[in-house]
Each structure stands twice: as C-alpha cells, then as structure tokens.
C-alpha atoms as an extended CHARMM CRD file, in Angstrom:
* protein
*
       117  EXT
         1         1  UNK       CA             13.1850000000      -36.4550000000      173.6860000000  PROA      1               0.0000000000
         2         2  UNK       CA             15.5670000000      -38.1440000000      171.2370000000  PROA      2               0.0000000000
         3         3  UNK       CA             18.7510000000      -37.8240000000      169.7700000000  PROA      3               0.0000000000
         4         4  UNK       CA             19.8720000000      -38.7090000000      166.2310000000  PROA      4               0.0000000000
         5         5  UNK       CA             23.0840000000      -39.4730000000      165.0380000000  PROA      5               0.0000000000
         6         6  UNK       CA             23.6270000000      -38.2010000000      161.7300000000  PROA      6               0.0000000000
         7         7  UNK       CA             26.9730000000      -40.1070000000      161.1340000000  PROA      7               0.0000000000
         8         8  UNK       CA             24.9290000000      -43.4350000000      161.7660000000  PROA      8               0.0000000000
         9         9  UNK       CA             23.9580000000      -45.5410000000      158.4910000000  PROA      9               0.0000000000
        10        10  UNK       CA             21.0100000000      -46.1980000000      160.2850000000  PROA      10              0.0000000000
        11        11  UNK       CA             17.9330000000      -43.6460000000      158.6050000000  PROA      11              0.0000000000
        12        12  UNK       CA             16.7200000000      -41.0250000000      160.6620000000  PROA      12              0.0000000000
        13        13  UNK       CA             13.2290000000      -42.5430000000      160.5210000000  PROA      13              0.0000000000
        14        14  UNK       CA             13.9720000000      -45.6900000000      161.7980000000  PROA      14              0.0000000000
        15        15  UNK       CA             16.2790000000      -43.8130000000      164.5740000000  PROA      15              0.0000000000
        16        16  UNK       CA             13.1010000000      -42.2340000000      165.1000000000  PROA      16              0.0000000000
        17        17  UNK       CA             10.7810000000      -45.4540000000      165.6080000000  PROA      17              0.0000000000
        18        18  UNK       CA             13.4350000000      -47.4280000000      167.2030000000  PROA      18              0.0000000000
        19        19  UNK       CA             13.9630000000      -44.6630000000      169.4820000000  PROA      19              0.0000000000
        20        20  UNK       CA             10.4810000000      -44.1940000000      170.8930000000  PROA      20              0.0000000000
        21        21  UNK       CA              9.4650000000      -47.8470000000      170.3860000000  PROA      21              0.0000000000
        22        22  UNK       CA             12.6340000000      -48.3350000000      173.1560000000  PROA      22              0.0000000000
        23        23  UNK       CA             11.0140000000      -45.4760000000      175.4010000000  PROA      23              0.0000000000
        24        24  UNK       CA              7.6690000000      -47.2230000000      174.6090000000  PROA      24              0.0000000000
        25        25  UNK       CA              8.8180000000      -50.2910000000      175.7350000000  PROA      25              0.0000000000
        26        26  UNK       CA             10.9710000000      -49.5310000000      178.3420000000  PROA      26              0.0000000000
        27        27  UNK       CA              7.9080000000      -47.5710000000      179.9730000000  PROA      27              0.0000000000
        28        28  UNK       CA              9.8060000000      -43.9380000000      179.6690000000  PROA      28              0.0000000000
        29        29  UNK       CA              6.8910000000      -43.3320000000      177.8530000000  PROA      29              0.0000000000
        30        30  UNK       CA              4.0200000000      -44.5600000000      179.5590000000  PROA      30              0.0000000000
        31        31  UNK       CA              0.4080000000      -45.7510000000      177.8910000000  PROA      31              0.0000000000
        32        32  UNK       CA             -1.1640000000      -42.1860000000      177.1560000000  PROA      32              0.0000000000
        33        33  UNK       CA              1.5070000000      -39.7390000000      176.8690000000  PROA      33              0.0000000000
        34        34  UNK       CA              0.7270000000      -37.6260000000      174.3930000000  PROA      34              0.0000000000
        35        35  UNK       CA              3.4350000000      -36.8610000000      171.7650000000  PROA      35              0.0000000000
        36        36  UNK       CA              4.8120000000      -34.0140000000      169.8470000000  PROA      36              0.0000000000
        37        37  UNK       CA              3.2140000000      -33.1800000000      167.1280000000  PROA      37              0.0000000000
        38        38  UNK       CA              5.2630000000      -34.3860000000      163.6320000000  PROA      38              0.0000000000
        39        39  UNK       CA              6.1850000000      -31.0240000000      162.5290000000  PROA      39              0.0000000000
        40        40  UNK       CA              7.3770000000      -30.3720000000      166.1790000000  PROA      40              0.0000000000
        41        41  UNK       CA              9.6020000000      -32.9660000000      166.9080000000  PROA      41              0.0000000000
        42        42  UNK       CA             10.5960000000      -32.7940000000      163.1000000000  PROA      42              0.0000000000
        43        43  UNK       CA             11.6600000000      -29.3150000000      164.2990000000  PROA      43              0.0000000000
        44        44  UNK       CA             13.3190000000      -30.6560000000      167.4430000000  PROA      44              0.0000000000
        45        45  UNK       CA             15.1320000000      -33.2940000000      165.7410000000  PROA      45              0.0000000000
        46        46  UNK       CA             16.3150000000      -31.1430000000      162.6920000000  PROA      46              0.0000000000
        47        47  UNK       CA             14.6970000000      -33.4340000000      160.2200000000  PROA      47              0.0000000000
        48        48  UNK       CA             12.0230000000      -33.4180000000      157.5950000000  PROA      48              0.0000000000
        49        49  UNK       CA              8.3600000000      -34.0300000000      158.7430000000  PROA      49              0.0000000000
        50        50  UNK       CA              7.6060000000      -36.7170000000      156.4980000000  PROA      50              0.0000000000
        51        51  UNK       CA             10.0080000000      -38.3070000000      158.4020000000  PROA      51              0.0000000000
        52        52  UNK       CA              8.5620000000      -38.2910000000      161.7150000000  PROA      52              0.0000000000
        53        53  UNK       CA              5.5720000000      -39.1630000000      159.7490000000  PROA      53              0.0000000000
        54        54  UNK       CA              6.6920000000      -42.1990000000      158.4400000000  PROA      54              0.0000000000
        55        55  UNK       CA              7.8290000000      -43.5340000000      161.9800000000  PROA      55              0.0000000000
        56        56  UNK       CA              4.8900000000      -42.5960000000      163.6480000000  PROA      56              0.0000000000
        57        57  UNK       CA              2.3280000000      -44.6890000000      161.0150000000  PROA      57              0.0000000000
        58        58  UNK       CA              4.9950000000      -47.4170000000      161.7890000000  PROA      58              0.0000000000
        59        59  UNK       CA              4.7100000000      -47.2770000000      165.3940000000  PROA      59              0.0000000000
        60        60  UNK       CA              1.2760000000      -46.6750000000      165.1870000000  PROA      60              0.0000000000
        61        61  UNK       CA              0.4670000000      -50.0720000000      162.6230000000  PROA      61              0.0000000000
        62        62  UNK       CA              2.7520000000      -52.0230000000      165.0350000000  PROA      62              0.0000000000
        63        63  UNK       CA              0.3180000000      -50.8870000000      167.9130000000  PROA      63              0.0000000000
        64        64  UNK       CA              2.4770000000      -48.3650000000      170.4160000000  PROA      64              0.0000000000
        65        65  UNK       CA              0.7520000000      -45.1690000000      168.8190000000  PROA      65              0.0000000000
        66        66  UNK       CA             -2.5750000000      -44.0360000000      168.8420000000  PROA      66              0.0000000000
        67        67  UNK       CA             -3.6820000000      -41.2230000000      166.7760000000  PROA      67              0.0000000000
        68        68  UNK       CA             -6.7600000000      -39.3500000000      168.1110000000  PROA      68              0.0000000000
        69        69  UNK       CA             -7.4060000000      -37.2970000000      165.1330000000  PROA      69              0.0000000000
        70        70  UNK       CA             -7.2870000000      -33.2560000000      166.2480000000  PROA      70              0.0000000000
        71        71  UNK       CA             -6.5240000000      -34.2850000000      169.7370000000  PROA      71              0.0000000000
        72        72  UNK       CA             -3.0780000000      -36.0520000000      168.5740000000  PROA      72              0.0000000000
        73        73  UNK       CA             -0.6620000000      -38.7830000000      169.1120000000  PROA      73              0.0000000000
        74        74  UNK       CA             -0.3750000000      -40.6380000000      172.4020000000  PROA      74              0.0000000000
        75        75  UNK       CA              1.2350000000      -44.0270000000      173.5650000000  PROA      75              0.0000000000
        76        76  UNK       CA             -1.3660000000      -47.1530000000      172.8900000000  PROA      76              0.0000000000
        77        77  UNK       CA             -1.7640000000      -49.8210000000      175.3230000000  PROA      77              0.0000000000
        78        78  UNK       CA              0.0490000000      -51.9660000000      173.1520000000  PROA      78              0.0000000000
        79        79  UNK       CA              3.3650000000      -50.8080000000      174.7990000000  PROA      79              0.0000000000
        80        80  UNK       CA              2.5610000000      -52.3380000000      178.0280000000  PROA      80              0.0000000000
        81        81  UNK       CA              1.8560000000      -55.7080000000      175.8070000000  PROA      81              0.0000000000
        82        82  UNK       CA              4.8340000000      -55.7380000000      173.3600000000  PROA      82              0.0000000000
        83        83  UNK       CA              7.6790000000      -57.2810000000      175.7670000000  PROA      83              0.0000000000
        84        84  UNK       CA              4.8180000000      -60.1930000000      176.6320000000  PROA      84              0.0000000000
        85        85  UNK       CA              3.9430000000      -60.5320000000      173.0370000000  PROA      85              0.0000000000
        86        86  UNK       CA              7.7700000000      -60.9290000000      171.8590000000  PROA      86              0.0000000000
        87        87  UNK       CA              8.6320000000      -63.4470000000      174.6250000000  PROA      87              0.0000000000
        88        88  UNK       CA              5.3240000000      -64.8720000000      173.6100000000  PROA      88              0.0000000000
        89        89  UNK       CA              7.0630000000      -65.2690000000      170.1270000000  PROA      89              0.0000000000
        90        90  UNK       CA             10.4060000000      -66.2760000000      171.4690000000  PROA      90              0.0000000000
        91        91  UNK       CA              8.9800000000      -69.2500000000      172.9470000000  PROA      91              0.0000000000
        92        92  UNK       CA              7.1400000000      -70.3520000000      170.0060000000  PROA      92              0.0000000000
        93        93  UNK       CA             10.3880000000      -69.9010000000      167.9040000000  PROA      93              0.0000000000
        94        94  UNK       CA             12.1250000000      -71.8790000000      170.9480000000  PROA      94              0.0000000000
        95        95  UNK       CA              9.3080000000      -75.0850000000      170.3590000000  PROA      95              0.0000000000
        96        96  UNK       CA              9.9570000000      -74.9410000000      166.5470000000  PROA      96              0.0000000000
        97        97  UNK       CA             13.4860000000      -75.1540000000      166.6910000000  PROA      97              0.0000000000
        98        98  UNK       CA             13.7030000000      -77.9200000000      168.7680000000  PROA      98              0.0000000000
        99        99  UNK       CA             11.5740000000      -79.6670000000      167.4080000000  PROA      99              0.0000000000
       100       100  UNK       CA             13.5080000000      -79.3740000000      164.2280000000  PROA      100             0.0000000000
       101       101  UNK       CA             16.0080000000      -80.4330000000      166.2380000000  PROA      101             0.0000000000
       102       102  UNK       CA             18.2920000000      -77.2230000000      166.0100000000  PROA      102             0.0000000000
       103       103  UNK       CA             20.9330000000      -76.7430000000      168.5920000000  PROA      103             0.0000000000
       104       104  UNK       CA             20.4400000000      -73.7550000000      170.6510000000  PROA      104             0.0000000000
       105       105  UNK       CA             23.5500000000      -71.6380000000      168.7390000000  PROA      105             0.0000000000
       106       106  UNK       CA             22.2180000000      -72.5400000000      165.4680000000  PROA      106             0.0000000000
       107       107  UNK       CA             18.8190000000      -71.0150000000      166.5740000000  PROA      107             0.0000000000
       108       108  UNK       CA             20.4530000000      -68.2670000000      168.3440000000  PROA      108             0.0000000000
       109       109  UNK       CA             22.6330000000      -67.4840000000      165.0570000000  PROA      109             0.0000000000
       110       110  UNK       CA             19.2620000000      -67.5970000000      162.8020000000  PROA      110             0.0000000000
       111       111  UNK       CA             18.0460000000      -64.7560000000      165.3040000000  PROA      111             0.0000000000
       112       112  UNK       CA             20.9170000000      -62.7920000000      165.1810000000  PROA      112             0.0000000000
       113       113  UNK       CA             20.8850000000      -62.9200000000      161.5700000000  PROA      113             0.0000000000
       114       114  UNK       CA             17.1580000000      -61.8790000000      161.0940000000  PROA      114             0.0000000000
       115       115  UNK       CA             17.9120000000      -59.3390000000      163.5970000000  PROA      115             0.0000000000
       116       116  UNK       CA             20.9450000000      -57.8830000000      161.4670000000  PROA      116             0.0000000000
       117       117  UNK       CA             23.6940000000      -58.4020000000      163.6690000000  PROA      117             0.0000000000
C-alpha cells in the first residue's frame, strides 16, 4: 500500500499521512475504502503502531478518515472535497496578496516557504 524510506529525514508518520492523504486525494483510494487496521499496516510497513496511529487521528481530524468504531477505518468524503477546498484557499490567499499589493513571486516565495521548500 505504501512504501517508506527509512533513509528520508522525513518521520515515518508523516510518510505515513502524506502517503495516504496523496492516495486520498489523488482518488487511489476512493471515499469508503476501508483501511488496514493500525497494527496491520504497522506490520506491513515495519513500523511501530503508535505510529500508524498517530497518522491516522491526523488524517482523520483533517477529514479523509473515518473511524467506525469495531467496523474500522475507511476513506471520508472529505477526500473528494480537499483539492476544491485548497484551491478554495489558494484563491483567497491570491485576493489577499494582491490586495496587499504583493507581486506574484513574492506570494509564490511566501508559499513555498510555508510549504518547506
């Protein structure tokens, strides 16, 4: 389902959420697949459970999971919203910095710094 790299200085949780937020969003994962459990893809992936954990209660605050208590963990509708809602953003952002009266490569170089790159 994933891969890891453990040479990455990225942590294996957020390889984890990034990962399957991607899938999420990409629709490789459609709205109500149901996911490993977190001990078995902790298993899968080599890593500790509280791991997985932590990236699934991410995923699952920031709307893409849904935990159904005994029944498990499956995609939430949310996926299907989260491109809209971050172009939604993207435009707002656009507004503000014009009418600040940023240059489009200023604004572009705030992004990329908020974004870490």
């Amino acid at each position: 389902m994933l891969d890891l790299d453990p040479d990455s200085g990225v942590p294996p949780f957020e390889q984890v959420r990034a990962g399957l937020a991607r899938m999420i969003n990409d629709r490789e994962l459609a709205v109500g697949t149901k996911l490993p459990t977190v001990r078995a893809l902790a298993a899968d992936l080599g890593i500790a459970a509280n791991t997985v954990a932590r990236a699934y209660r991410e995923l699952e605050e920031a709307g893409l999971l849904e935990t159904r208590g005994r029944a498990g963990t499956f995609v939430g509708a949310a996926g299907d919203r989260s491109l809209s809602r971050a172009k939604q953003a993207a435009d707002r952002y656009a507004a503000e910095t014009h009418r600040l009266g940023l240059a489009p490569e200023q604004a572009l170089e705030i992004v990329r710094a908020a974004l870490g790159g």
